[in-house]
PASEBA-1860 file (N, C-alpha, C; in nm, 3 decimals):
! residues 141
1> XXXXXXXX> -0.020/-5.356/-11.103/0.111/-5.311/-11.147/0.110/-5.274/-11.295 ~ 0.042/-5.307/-11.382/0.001/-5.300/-11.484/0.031/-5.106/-11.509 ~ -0.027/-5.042/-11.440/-0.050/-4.899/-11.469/0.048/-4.845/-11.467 ~ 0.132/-4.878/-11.362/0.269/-4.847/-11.312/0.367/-4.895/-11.413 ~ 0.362/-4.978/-11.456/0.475/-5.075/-11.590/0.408/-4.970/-11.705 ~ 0.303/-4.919/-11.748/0.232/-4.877/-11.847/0.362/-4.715/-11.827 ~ 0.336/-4.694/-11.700/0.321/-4.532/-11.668/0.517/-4.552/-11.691 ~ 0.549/-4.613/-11.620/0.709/-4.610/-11.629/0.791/-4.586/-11.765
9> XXXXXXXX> 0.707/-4.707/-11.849/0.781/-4.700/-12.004/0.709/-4.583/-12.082 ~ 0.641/-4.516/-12.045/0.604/-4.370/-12.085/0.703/-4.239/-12.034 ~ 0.765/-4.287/-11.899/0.803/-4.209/-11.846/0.998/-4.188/-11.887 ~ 0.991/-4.330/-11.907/1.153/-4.333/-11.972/1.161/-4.245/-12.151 ~ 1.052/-4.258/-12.187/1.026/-4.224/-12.357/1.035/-4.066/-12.309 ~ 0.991/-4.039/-12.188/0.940/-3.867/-12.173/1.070/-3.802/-12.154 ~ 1.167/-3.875/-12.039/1.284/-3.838/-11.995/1.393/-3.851/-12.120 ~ 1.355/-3.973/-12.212/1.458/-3.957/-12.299/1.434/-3.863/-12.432
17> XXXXXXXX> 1.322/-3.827/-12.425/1.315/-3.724/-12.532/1.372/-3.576/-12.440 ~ 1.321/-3.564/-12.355/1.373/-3.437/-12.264/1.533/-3.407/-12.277 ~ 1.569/-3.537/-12.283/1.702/-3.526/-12.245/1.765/-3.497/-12.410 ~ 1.693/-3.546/-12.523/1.759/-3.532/-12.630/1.704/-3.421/-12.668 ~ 1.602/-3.330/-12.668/1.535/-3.196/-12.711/1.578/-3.082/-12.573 ~ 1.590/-3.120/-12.476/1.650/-3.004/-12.377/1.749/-3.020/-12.346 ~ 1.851/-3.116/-12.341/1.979/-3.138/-12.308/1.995/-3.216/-12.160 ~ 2.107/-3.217/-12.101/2.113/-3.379/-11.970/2.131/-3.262/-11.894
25> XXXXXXXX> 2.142/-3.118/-11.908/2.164/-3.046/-11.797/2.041/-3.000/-11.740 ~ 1.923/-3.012/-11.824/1.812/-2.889/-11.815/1.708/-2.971/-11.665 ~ 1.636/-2.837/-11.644/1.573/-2.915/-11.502/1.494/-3.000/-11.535 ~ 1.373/-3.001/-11.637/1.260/-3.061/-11.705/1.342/-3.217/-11.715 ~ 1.459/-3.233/-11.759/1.499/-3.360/-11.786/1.532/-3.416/-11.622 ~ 1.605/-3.326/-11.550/1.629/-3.414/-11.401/1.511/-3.429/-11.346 ~ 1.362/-3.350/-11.388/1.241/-3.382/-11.289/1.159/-3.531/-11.402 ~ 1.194/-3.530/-11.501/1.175/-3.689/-11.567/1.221/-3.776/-11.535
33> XXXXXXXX> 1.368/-3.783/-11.500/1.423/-3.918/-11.449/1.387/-3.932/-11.353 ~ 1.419/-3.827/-11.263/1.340/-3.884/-11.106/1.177/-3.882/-11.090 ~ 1.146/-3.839/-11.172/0.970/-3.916/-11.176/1.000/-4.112/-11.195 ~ 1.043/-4.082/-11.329/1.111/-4.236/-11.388/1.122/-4.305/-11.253 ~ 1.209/-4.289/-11.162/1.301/-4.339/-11.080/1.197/-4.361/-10.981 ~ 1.125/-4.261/-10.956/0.987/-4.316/-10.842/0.907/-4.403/-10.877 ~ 0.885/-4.397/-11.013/0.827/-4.544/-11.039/0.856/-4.661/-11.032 ~ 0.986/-4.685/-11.109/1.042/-4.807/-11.082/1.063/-4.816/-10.923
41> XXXXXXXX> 1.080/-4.723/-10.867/1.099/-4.815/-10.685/0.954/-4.856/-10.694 ~ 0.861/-4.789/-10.703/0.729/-4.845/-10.676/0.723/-4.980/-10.739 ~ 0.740/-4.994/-10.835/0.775/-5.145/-10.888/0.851/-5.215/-10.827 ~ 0.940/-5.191/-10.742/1.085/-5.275/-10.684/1.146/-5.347/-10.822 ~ 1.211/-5.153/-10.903/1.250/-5.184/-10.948/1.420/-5.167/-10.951 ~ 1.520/-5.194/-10.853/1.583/-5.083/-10.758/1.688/-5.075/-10.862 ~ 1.758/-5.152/-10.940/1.861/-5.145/-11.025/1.815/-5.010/-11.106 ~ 1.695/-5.034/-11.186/1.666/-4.887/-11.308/1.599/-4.770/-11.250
49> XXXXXXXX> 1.598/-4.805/-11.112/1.556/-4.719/-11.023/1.644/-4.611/-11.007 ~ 1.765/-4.674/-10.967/1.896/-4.614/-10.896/1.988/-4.542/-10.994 ~ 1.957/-4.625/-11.123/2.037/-4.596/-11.216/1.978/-4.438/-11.289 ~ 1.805/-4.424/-11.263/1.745/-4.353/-11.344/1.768/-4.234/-11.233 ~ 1.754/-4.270/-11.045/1.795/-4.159/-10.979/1.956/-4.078/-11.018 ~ 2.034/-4.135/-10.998/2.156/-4.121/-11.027/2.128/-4.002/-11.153 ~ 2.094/-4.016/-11.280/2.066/-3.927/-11.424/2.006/-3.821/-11.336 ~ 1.925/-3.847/-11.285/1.821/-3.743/-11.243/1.890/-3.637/-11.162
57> XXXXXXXX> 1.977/-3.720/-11.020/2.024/-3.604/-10.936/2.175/-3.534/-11.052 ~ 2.223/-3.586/-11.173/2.357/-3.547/-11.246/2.264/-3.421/-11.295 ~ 2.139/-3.404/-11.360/2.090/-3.335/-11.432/2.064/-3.206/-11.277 ~ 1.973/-3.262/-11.164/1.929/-3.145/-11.099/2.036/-3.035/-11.038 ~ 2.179/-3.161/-11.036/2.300/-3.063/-10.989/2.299/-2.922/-11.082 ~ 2.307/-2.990/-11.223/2.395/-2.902/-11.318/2.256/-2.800/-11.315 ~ 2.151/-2.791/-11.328/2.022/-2.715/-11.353/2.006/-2.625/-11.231 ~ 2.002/-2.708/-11.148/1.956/-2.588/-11.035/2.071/-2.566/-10.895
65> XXXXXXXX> 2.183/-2.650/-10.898/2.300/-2.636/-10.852/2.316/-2.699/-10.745 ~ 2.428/-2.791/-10.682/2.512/-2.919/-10.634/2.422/-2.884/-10.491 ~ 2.410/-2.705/-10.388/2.342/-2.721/-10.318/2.197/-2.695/-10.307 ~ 2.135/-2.706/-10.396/2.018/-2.675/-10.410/1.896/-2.743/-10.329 ~ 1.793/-2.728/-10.226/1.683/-2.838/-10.195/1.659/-2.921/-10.298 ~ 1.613/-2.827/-10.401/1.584/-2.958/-10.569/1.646/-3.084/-10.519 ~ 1.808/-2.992/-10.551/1.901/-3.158/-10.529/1.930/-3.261/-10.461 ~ 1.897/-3.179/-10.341/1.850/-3.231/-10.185/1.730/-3.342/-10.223
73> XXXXXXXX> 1.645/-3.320/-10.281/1.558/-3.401/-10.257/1.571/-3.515/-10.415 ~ 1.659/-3.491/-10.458/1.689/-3.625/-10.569/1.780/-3.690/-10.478 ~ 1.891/-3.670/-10.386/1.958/-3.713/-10.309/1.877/-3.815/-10.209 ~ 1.797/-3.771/-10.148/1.637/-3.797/-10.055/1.600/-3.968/-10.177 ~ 1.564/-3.937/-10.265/1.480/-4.051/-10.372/1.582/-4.187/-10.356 ~ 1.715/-4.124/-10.414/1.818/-4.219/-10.402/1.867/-4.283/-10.260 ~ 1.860/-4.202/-10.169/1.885/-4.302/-10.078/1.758/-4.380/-10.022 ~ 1.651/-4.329/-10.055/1.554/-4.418/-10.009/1.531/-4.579/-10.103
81> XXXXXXXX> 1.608/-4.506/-10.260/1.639/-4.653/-10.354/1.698/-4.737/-10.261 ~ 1.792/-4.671/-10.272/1.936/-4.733/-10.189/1.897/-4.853/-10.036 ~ 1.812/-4.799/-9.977/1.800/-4.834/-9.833/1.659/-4.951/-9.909 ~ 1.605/-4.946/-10.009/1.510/-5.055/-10.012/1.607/-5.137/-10.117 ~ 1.703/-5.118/-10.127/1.773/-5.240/-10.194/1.897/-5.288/-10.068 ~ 1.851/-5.262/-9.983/1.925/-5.290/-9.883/2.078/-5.266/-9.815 ~ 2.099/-5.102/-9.883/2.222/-5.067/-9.878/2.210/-4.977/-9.792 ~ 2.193/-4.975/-9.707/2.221/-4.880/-9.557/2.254/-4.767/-9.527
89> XXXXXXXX> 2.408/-4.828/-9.537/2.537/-4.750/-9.537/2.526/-4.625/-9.648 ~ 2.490/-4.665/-9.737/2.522/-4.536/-9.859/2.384/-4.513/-9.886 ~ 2.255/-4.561/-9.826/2.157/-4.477/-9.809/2.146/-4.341/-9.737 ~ 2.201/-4.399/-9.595/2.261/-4.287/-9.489/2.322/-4.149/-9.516 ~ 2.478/-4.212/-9.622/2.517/-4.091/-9.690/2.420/-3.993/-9.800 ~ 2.405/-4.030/-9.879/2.267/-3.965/-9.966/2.166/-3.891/-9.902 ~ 2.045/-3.968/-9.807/1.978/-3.875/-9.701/2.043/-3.793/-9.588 ~ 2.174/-3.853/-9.531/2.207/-3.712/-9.512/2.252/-3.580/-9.561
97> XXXXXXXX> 2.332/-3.573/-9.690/2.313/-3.500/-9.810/2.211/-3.406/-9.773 ~ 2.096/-3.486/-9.819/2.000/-3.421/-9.856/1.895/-3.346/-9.719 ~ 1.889/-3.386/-9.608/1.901/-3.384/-9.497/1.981/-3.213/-9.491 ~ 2.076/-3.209/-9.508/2.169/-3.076/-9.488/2.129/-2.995/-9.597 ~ 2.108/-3.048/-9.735/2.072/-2.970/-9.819/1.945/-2.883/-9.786 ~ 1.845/-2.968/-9.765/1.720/-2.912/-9.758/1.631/-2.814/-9.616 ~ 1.712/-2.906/-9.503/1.705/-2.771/-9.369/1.790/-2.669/-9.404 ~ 1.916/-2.664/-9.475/1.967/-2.573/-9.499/1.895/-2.472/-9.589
105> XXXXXXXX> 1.783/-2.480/-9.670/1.759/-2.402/-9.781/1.566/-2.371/-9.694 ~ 1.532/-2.485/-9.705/1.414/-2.495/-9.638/1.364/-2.491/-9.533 ~ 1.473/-2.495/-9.407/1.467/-2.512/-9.245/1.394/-2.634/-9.196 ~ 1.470/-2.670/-9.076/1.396/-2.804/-9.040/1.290/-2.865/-9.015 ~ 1.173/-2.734/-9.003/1.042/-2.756/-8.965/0.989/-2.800/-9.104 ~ 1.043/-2.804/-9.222/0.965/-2.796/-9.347/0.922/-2.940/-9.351 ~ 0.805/-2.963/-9.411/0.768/-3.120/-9.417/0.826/-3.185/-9.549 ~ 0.935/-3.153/-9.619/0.980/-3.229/-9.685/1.142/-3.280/-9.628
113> XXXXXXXX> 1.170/-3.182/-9.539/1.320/-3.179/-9.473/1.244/-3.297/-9.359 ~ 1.133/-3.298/-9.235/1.119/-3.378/-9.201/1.079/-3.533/-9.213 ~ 1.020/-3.522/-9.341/1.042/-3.651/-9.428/1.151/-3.747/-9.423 ~ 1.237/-3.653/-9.495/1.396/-3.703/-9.473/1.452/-3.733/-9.357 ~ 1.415/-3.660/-9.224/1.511/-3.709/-9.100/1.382/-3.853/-9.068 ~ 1.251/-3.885/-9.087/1.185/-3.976/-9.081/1.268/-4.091/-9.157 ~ 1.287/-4.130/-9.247/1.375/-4.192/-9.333/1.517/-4.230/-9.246 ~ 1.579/-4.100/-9.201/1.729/-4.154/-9.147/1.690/-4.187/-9.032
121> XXXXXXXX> 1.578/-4.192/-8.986/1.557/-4.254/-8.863/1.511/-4.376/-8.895 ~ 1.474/-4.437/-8.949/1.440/-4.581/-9.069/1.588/-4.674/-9.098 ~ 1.707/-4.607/-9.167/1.805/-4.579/-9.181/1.876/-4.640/-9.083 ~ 1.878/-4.557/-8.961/1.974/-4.611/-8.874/1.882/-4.711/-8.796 ~ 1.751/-4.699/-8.774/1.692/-4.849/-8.725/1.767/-4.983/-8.805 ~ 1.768/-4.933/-8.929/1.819/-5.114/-9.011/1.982/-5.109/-8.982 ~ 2.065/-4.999/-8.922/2.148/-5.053/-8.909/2.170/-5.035/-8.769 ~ 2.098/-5.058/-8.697/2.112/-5.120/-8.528/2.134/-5.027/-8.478
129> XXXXXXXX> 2.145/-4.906/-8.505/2.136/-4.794/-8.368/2.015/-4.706/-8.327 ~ 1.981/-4.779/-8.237/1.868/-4.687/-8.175/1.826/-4.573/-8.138 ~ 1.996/-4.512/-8.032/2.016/-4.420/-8.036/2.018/-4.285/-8.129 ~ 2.088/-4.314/-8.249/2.059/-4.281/-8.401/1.944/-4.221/-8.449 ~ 1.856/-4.358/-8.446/1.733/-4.362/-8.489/1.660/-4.234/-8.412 ~ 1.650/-4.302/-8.295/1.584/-4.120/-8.189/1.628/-3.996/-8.221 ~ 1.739/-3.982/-8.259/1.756/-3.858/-8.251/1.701/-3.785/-8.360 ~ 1.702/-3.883/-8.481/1.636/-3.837/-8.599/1.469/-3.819/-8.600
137> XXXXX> 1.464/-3.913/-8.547/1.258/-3.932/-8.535/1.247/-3.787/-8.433 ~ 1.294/-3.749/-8.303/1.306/-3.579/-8.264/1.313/-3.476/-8.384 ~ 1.395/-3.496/-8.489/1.416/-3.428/-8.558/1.301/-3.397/-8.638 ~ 1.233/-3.499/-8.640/1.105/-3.518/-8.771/1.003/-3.482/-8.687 ~ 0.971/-3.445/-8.573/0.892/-3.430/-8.484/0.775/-3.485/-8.469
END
């Protein structure tokens, strides 16, 4: 974990200079936080995780726009925060977000859109519907 704790507090210094030399709208700063933000989950770090996704998807909205795949897939990061800190429910909302965002831009066959229905099929396994779950794992083929 060492590399990862090394790589993270490099990665917050990177995002926060981004953010003060390019501004909180620019893309370079939303693809720092959510780098940031993948690390700390890798750490289970889900609080500065969530907090650093959250910056990340405010920045990818304003940069590359509210429906964008980009955004789709900061949406995707966060609910996967979300669902390993054990929040389900508003994991669900987020990957599906992103889920619509990204077949919508990318089509469903794309392997980052099926990623995501893999996940909401994860998703609705932890919250007891099976049914759910199948339809999404079809989806992910």
């Amino acid at each position: 974990a060492g590399r990862l704790e090394a790589a993270a507090e490099t990665l917050e210094k990177a995002a926060s200079a981004a953010e003060r030399v390019l501004g909180a709208e620019h893309v370079r700063t939303a693809v720092a936080w959510t780098n940031l933000a993948a690390v700390e989950a890798e750490l289970d770090s889900v609080e500065a995780a969530e907090a650093h996704a959250r910056k990340g998807l405010a920045a990818m909205a304003a940069s590359s726009g509210p429906r964008s795949y980009r955004t789709g897939q900061v949406h995707s990061l966060l609910g996967s925060i979300l669902l390993q800190g054990g929040r389900a429910e508003e994991a669900a909302a987020e990957l599906e977000t992103a889920y619509g965002l990204c077949s919508g831009e990318l089509g469903a066959e794309d392997p980052r859109t099926e990623q995501i229905a893999r996940r909401l099929a994860e998703v609705e396994t932890a919250r007891g519907d099976a049914q759910a779950a199948e339809r999404w794992r079809r989806r992910a083929r």
